[in-house]
C-alpha positions in Angstrom: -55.2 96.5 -206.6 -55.6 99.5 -208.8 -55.8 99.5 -212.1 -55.8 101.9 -215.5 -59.1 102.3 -217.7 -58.3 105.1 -220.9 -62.1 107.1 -220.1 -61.2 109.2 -222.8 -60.1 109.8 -226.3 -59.5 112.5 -228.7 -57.7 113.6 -232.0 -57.1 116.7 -233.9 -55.5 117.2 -237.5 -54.2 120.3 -238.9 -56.5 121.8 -241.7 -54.2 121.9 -244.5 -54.5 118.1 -246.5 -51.0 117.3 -248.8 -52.2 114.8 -251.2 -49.9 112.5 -253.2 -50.7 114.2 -256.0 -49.6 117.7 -254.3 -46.1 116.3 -253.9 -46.0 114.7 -257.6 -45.3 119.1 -258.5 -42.3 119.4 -255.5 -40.2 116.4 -255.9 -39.5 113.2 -257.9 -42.4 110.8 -257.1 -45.8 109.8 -258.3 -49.0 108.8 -256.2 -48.9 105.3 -257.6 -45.2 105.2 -256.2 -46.2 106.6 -252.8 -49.3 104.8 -252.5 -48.1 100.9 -253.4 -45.0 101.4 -251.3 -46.7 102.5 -248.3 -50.2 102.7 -248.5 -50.4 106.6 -248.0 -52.8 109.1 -249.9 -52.7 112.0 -248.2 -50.7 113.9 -244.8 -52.0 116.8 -242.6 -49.5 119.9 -242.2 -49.9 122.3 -239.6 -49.7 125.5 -239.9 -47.4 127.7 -240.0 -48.7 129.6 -236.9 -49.3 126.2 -235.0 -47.2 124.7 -232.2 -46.7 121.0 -231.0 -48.8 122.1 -227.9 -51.6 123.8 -229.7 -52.3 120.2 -231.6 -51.6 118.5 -228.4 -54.2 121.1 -226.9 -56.7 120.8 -228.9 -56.6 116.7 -228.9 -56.6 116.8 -224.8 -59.6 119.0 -225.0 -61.6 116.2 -226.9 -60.1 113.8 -224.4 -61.1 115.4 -221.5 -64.4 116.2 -222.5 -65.3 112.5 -223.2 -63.7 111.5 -220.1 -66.8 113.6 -218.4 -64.1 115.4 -216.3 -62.6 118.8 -216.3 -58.5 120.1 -216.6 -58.4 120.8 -213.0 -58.9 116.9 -212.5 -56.0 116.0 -214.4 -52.7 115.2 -211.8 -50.3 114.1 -214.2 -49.9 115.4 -218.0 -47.0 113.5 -220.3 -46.6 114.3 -223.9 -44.7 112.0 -226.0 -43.0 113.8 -229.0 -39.8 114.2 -230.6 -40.7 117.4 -232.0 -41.6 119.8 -229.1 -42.4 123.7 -229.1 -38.4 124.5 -227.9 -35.8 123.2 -226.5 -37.4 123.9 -223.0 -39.5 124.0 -221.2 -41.0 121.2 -222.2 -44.2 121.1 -224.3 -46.3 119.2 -221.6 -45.7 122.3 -219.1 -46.4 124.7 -222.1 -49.5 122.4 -222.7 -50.3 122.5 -219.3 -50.8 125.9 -218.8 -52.7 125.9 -222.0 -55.3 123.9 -220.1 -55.4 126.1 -216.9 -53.8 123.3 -214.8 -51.2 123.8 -211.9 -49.3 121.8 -209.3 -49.8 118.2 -211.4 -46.4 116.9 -212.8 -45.9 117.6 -216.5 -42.9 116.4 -218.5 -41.9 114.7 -222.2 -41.1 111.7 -223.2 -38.4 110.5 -226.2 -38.9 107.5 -228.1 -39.8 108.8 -232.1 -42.4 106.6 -233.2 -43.1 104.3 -230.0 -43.5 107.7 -228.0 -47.2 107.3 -227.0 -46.6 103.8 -226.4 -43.6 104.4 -223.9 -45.6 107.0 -222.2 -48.7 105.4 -221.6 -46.7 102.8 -220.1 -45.1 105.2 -217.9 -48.3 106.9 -216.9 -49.9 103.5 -216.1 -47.3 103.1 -213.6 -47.8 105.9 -211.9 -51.6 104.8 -211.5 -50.8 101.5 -210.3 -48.9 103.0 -207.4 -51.6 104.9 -206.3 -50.1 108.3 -206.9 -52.7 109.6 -209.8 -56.1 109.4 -210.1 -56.9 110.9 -213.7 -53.5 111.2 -216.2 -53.2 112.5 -219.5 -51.3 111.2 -222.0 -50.9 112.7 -225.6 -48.6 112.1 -228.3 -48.3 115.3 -230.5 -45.9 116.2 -233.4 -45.1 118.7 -236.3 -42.8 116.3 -238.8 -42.8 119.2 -241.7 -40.7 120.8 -239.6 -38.0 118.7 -240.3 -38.5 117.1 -243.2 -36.4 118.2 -246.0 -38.7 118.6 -248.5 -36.4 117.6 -251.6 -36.2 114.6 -250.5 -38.5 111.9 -252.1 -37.7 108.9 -249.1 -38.6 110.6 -246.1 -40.9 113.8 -247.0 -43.5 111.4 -248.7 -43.5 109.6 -245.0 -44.9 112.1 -242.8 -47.5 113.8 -241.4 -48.6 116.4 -238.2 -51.3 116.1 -236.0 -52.3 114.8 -232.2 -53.7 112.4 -230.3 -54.3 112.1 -226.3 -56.2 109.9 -223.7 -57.2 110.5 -220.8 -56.5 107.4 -217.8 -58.3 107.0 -214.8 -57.6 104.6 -211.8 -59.7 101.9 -211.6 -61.1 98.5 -210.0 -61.4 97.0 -213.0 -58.5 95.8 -215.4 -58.2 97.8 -218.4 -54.6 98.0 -219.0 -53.6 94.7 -219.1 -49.4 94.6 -219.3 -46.9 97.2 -220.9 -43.8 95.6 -222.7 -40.8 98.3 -223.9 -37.4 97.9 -225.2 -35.1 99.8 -226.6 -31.2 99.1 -228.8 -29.5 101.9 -229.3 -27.0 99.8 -231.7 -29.6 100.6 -234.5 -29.5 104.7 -233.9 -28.1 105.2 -237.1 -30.6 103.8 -239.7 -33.7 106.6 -238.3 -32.3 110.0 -237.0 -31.7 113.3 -237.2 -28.2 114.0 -236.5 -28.4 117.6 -236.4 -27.6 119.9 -233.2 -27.3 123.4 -231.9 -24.4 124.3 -230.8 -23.2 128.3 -230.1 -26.6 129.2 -231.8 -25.9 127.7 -235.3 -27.4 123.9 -236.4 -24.5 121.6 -236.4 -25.1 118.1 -238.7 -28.5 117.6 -240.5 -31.8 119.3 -238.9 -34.2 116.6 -241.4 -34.9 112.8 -240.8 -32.2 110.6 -242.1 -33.3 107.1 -242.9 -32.1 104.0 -244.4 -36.0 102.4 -245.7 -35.2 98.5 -246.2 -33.7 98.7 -242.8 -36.0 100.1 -240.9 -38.6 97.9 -242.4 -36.6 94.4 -241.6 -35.7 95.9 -238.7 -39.2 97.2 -237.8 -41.4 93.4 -238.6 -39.0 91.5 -236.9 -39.3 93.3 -233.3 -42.9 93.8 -233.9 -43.8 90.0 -234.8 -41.8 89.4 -231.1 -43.8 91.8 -229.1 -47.0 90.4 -230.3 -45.6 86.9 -228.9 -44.2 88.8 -225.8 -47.6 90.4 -225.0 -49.6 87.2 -225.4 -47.6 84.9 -223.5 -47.3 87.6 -220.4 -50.9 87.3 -220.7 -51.8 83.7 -221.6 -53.6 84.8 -224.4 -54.3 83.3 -227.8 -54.0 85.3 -231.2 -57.5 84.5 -231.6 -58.8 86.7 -228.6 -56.9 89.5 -230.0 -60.0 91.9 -231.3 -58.2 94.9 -232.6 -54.7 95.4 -233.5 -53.7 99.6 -233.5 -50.4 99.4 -235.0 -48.2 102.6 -235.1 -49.2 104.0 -238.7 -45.5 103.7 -240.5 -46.2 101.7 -243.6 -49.3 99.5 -244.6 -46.5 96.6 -245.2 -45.7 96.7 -241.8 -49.2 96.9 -240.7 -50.0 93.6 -243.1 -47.3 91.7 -242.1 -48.2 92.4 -238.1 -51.6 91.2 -238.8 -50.5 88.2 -240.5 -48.7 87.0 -238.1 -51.3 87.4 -235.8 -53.8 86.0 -237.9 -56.1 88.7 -237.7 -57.7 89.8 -241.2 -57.5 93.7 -242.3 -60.8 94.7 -241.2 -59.2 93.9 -237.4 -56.8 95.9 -237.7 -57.2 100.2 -237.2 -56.1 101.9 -240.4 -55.5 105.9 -240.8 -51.7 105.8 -242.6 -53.5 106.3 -245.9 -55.3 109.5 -244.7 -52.4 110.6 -242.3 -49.4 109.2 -243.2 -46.5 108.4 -240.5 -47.5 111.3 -237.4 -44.9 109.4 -235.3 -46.1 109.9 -231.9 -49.3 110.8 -232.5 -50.3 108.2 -234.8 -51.6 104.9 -232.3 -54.0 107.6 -230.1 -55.2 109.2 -233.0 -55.7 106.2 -234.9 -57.3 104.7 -231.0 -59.4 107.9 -231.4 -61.0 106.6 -234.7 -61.8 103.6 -233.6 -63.6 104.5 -230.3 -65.3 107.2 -231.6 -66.6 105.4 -234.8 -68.0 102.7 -232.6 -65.7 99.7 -233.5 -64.1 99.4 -230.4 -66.6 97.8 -227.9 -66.5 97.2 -223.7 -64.9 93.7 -223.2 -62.7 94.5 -226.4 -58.9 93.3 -226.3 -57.1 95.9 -228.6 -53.4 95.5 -228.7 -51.1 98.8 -229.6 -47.8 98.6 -230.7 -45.0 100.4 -232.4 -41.3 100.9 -233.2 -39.9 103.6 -233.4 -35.8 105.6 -234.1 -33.0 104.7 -230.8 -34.4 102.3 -232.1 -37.5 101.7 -229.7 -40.3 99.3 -229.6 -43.0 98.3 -227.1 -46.8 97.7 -226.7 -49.8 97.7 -224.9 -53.0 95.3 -224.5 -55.7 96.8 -223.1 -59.4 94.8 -222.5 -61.9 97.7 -223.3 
């Protein structure tokens, strides 16, 4: 039976840093409001030259490189992001290109927040049929672009950058079991509305959220994929080595490991240094951890996220 082994991780972060503090001189807030309501310092902005692809680029690079492979290996490219370069083509074919690769499938995928997570899933699939040998999978977004910047809920939140892995088919179980859903009931409480219709942008073009929803909302569904992903497995909280939560709001983080039982130190932490990348934030934050040496060969590191639609899903992986 084939199998899925990620052989390779990378990251990249736009070079311009927006501290708390930064944000205290363009709207209503504070850093001490920021940082005990969701655990966030600082946010990278791209920019204003910068694409979706060139971050995605420039993650994949890394990725490929430690995968000990080049581009022209690749045979499948999906990009998870809900803010892409245009309306089409999509920014996996732009990204393609980019890399010098042709032929291979390249599309996007649309889940907000639980993006990379619905994509790697989708990617694994395609492995386990036997159809690809090496995949890569990226979740890349720009949020300043539509953030509206007067607003204290949201523009606090965010944060653009990129992360990408590379997948290879294997002999060897490294994807263990992929678990999505989705309830579009909940669409209204993390959107943006806006559209373009006749050439003009019809409704709001920012993120519209209602917070103490999205957080209820966003424990509950997480505490029952950790049970899901367990049971499917047989597995006890206590084999559980790393948790890689999407990086929303430390709260949420917290409360995930709590219910695992896990203590901080097991679970991957970048929200304070990158705030909420959407997307992008599981493989960059996957990224850290590999590259820094904390995740190990035999690990179990369990991703998860939730996301606007609303979406939710996650991933257990033995290293």
């Amino acid at each position: 039976m084939t199998h899925t082994r990620i052989v390779g991780t990378g990251g990249y972060l736009p070079a311009k840093v927006l501290t708390n503090r930064d944000l205290e001189s363009m709207v209503d807030t504070s850093d001490e409001w920021i940082y005990t309501r969701t655990g966030i310092r600082q946010r990278h902005v791209a920019a204003d030259d910068e694409c979706t692809s060139d971050l995605a680029f420039a993650a994949s690079s890394k990725a490929i490189a430690a995968a000990g492979i080049t581009p022209q290996d690749i045979d499948l490219i999906i990009v998870a992001t809900t803010t892409p370069d245009m309306i089409f083509p999509s920014t996996a074919c732009i990204l393609q290109a980019k890399l010098g690769i042709k032929h291979c499938p390249a599309f996007d995928v649309q889940a907000v927040c639980s993006g990379f997570i619905y994509a790697l899933t989708v990617a694994d699939k395609f492995m386990r049929c036997g159809q690809v040998r090496h995949a890569l999978v990226v979740g890349a977004e720009i949020y300043s672009r539509i953030i509206d910047w007067k607003d204290r809920g949201t523009c606090v939140l965010f944060g653009d950058g990129a992360g990408a892995v590379v997948l290879k088919a294997d002999d060897t179980p490294g994807i263990l079991s992929c678990h999505l859903h989705a309830d579009g009931s909940h669409q209204k409480i993390l959107s943006v509305p806006g559209t373009v219709c006749g050439g003009k942008v019809q409704g709001s073009p920012f993120v519209r959220m209602e917070g103490n929803a999205v957080f209820k909302f966003a424990v509950k569904v997480l505490d029952d994929i950790v049970e899901e992903a367990l049971a499917h497995n047989n597995m006890q909280k206590s084999q559980i080595d790393w948790l890689i939560p999407h990086q929303a709001n430390i709260r949420i983080l917290q409360s995930t490991a709590k219910k695992l039982g896990l203590n901080m130190d097991k679970v991957v932490v970048t929200v304070d240094r990158h705030g909420n990348t959407s997307a992008a934030s599981i493989p960059l934050a996957l990224d850290e951890a590999v590259r820094d040496g904390r995740i190990q060969s035999g690990h179990h590191v369990l991703l998860e996220g939730v996301g606007g639609g609303f979406t939710w899903g996650a991933v257990l992986i033995r290293w």
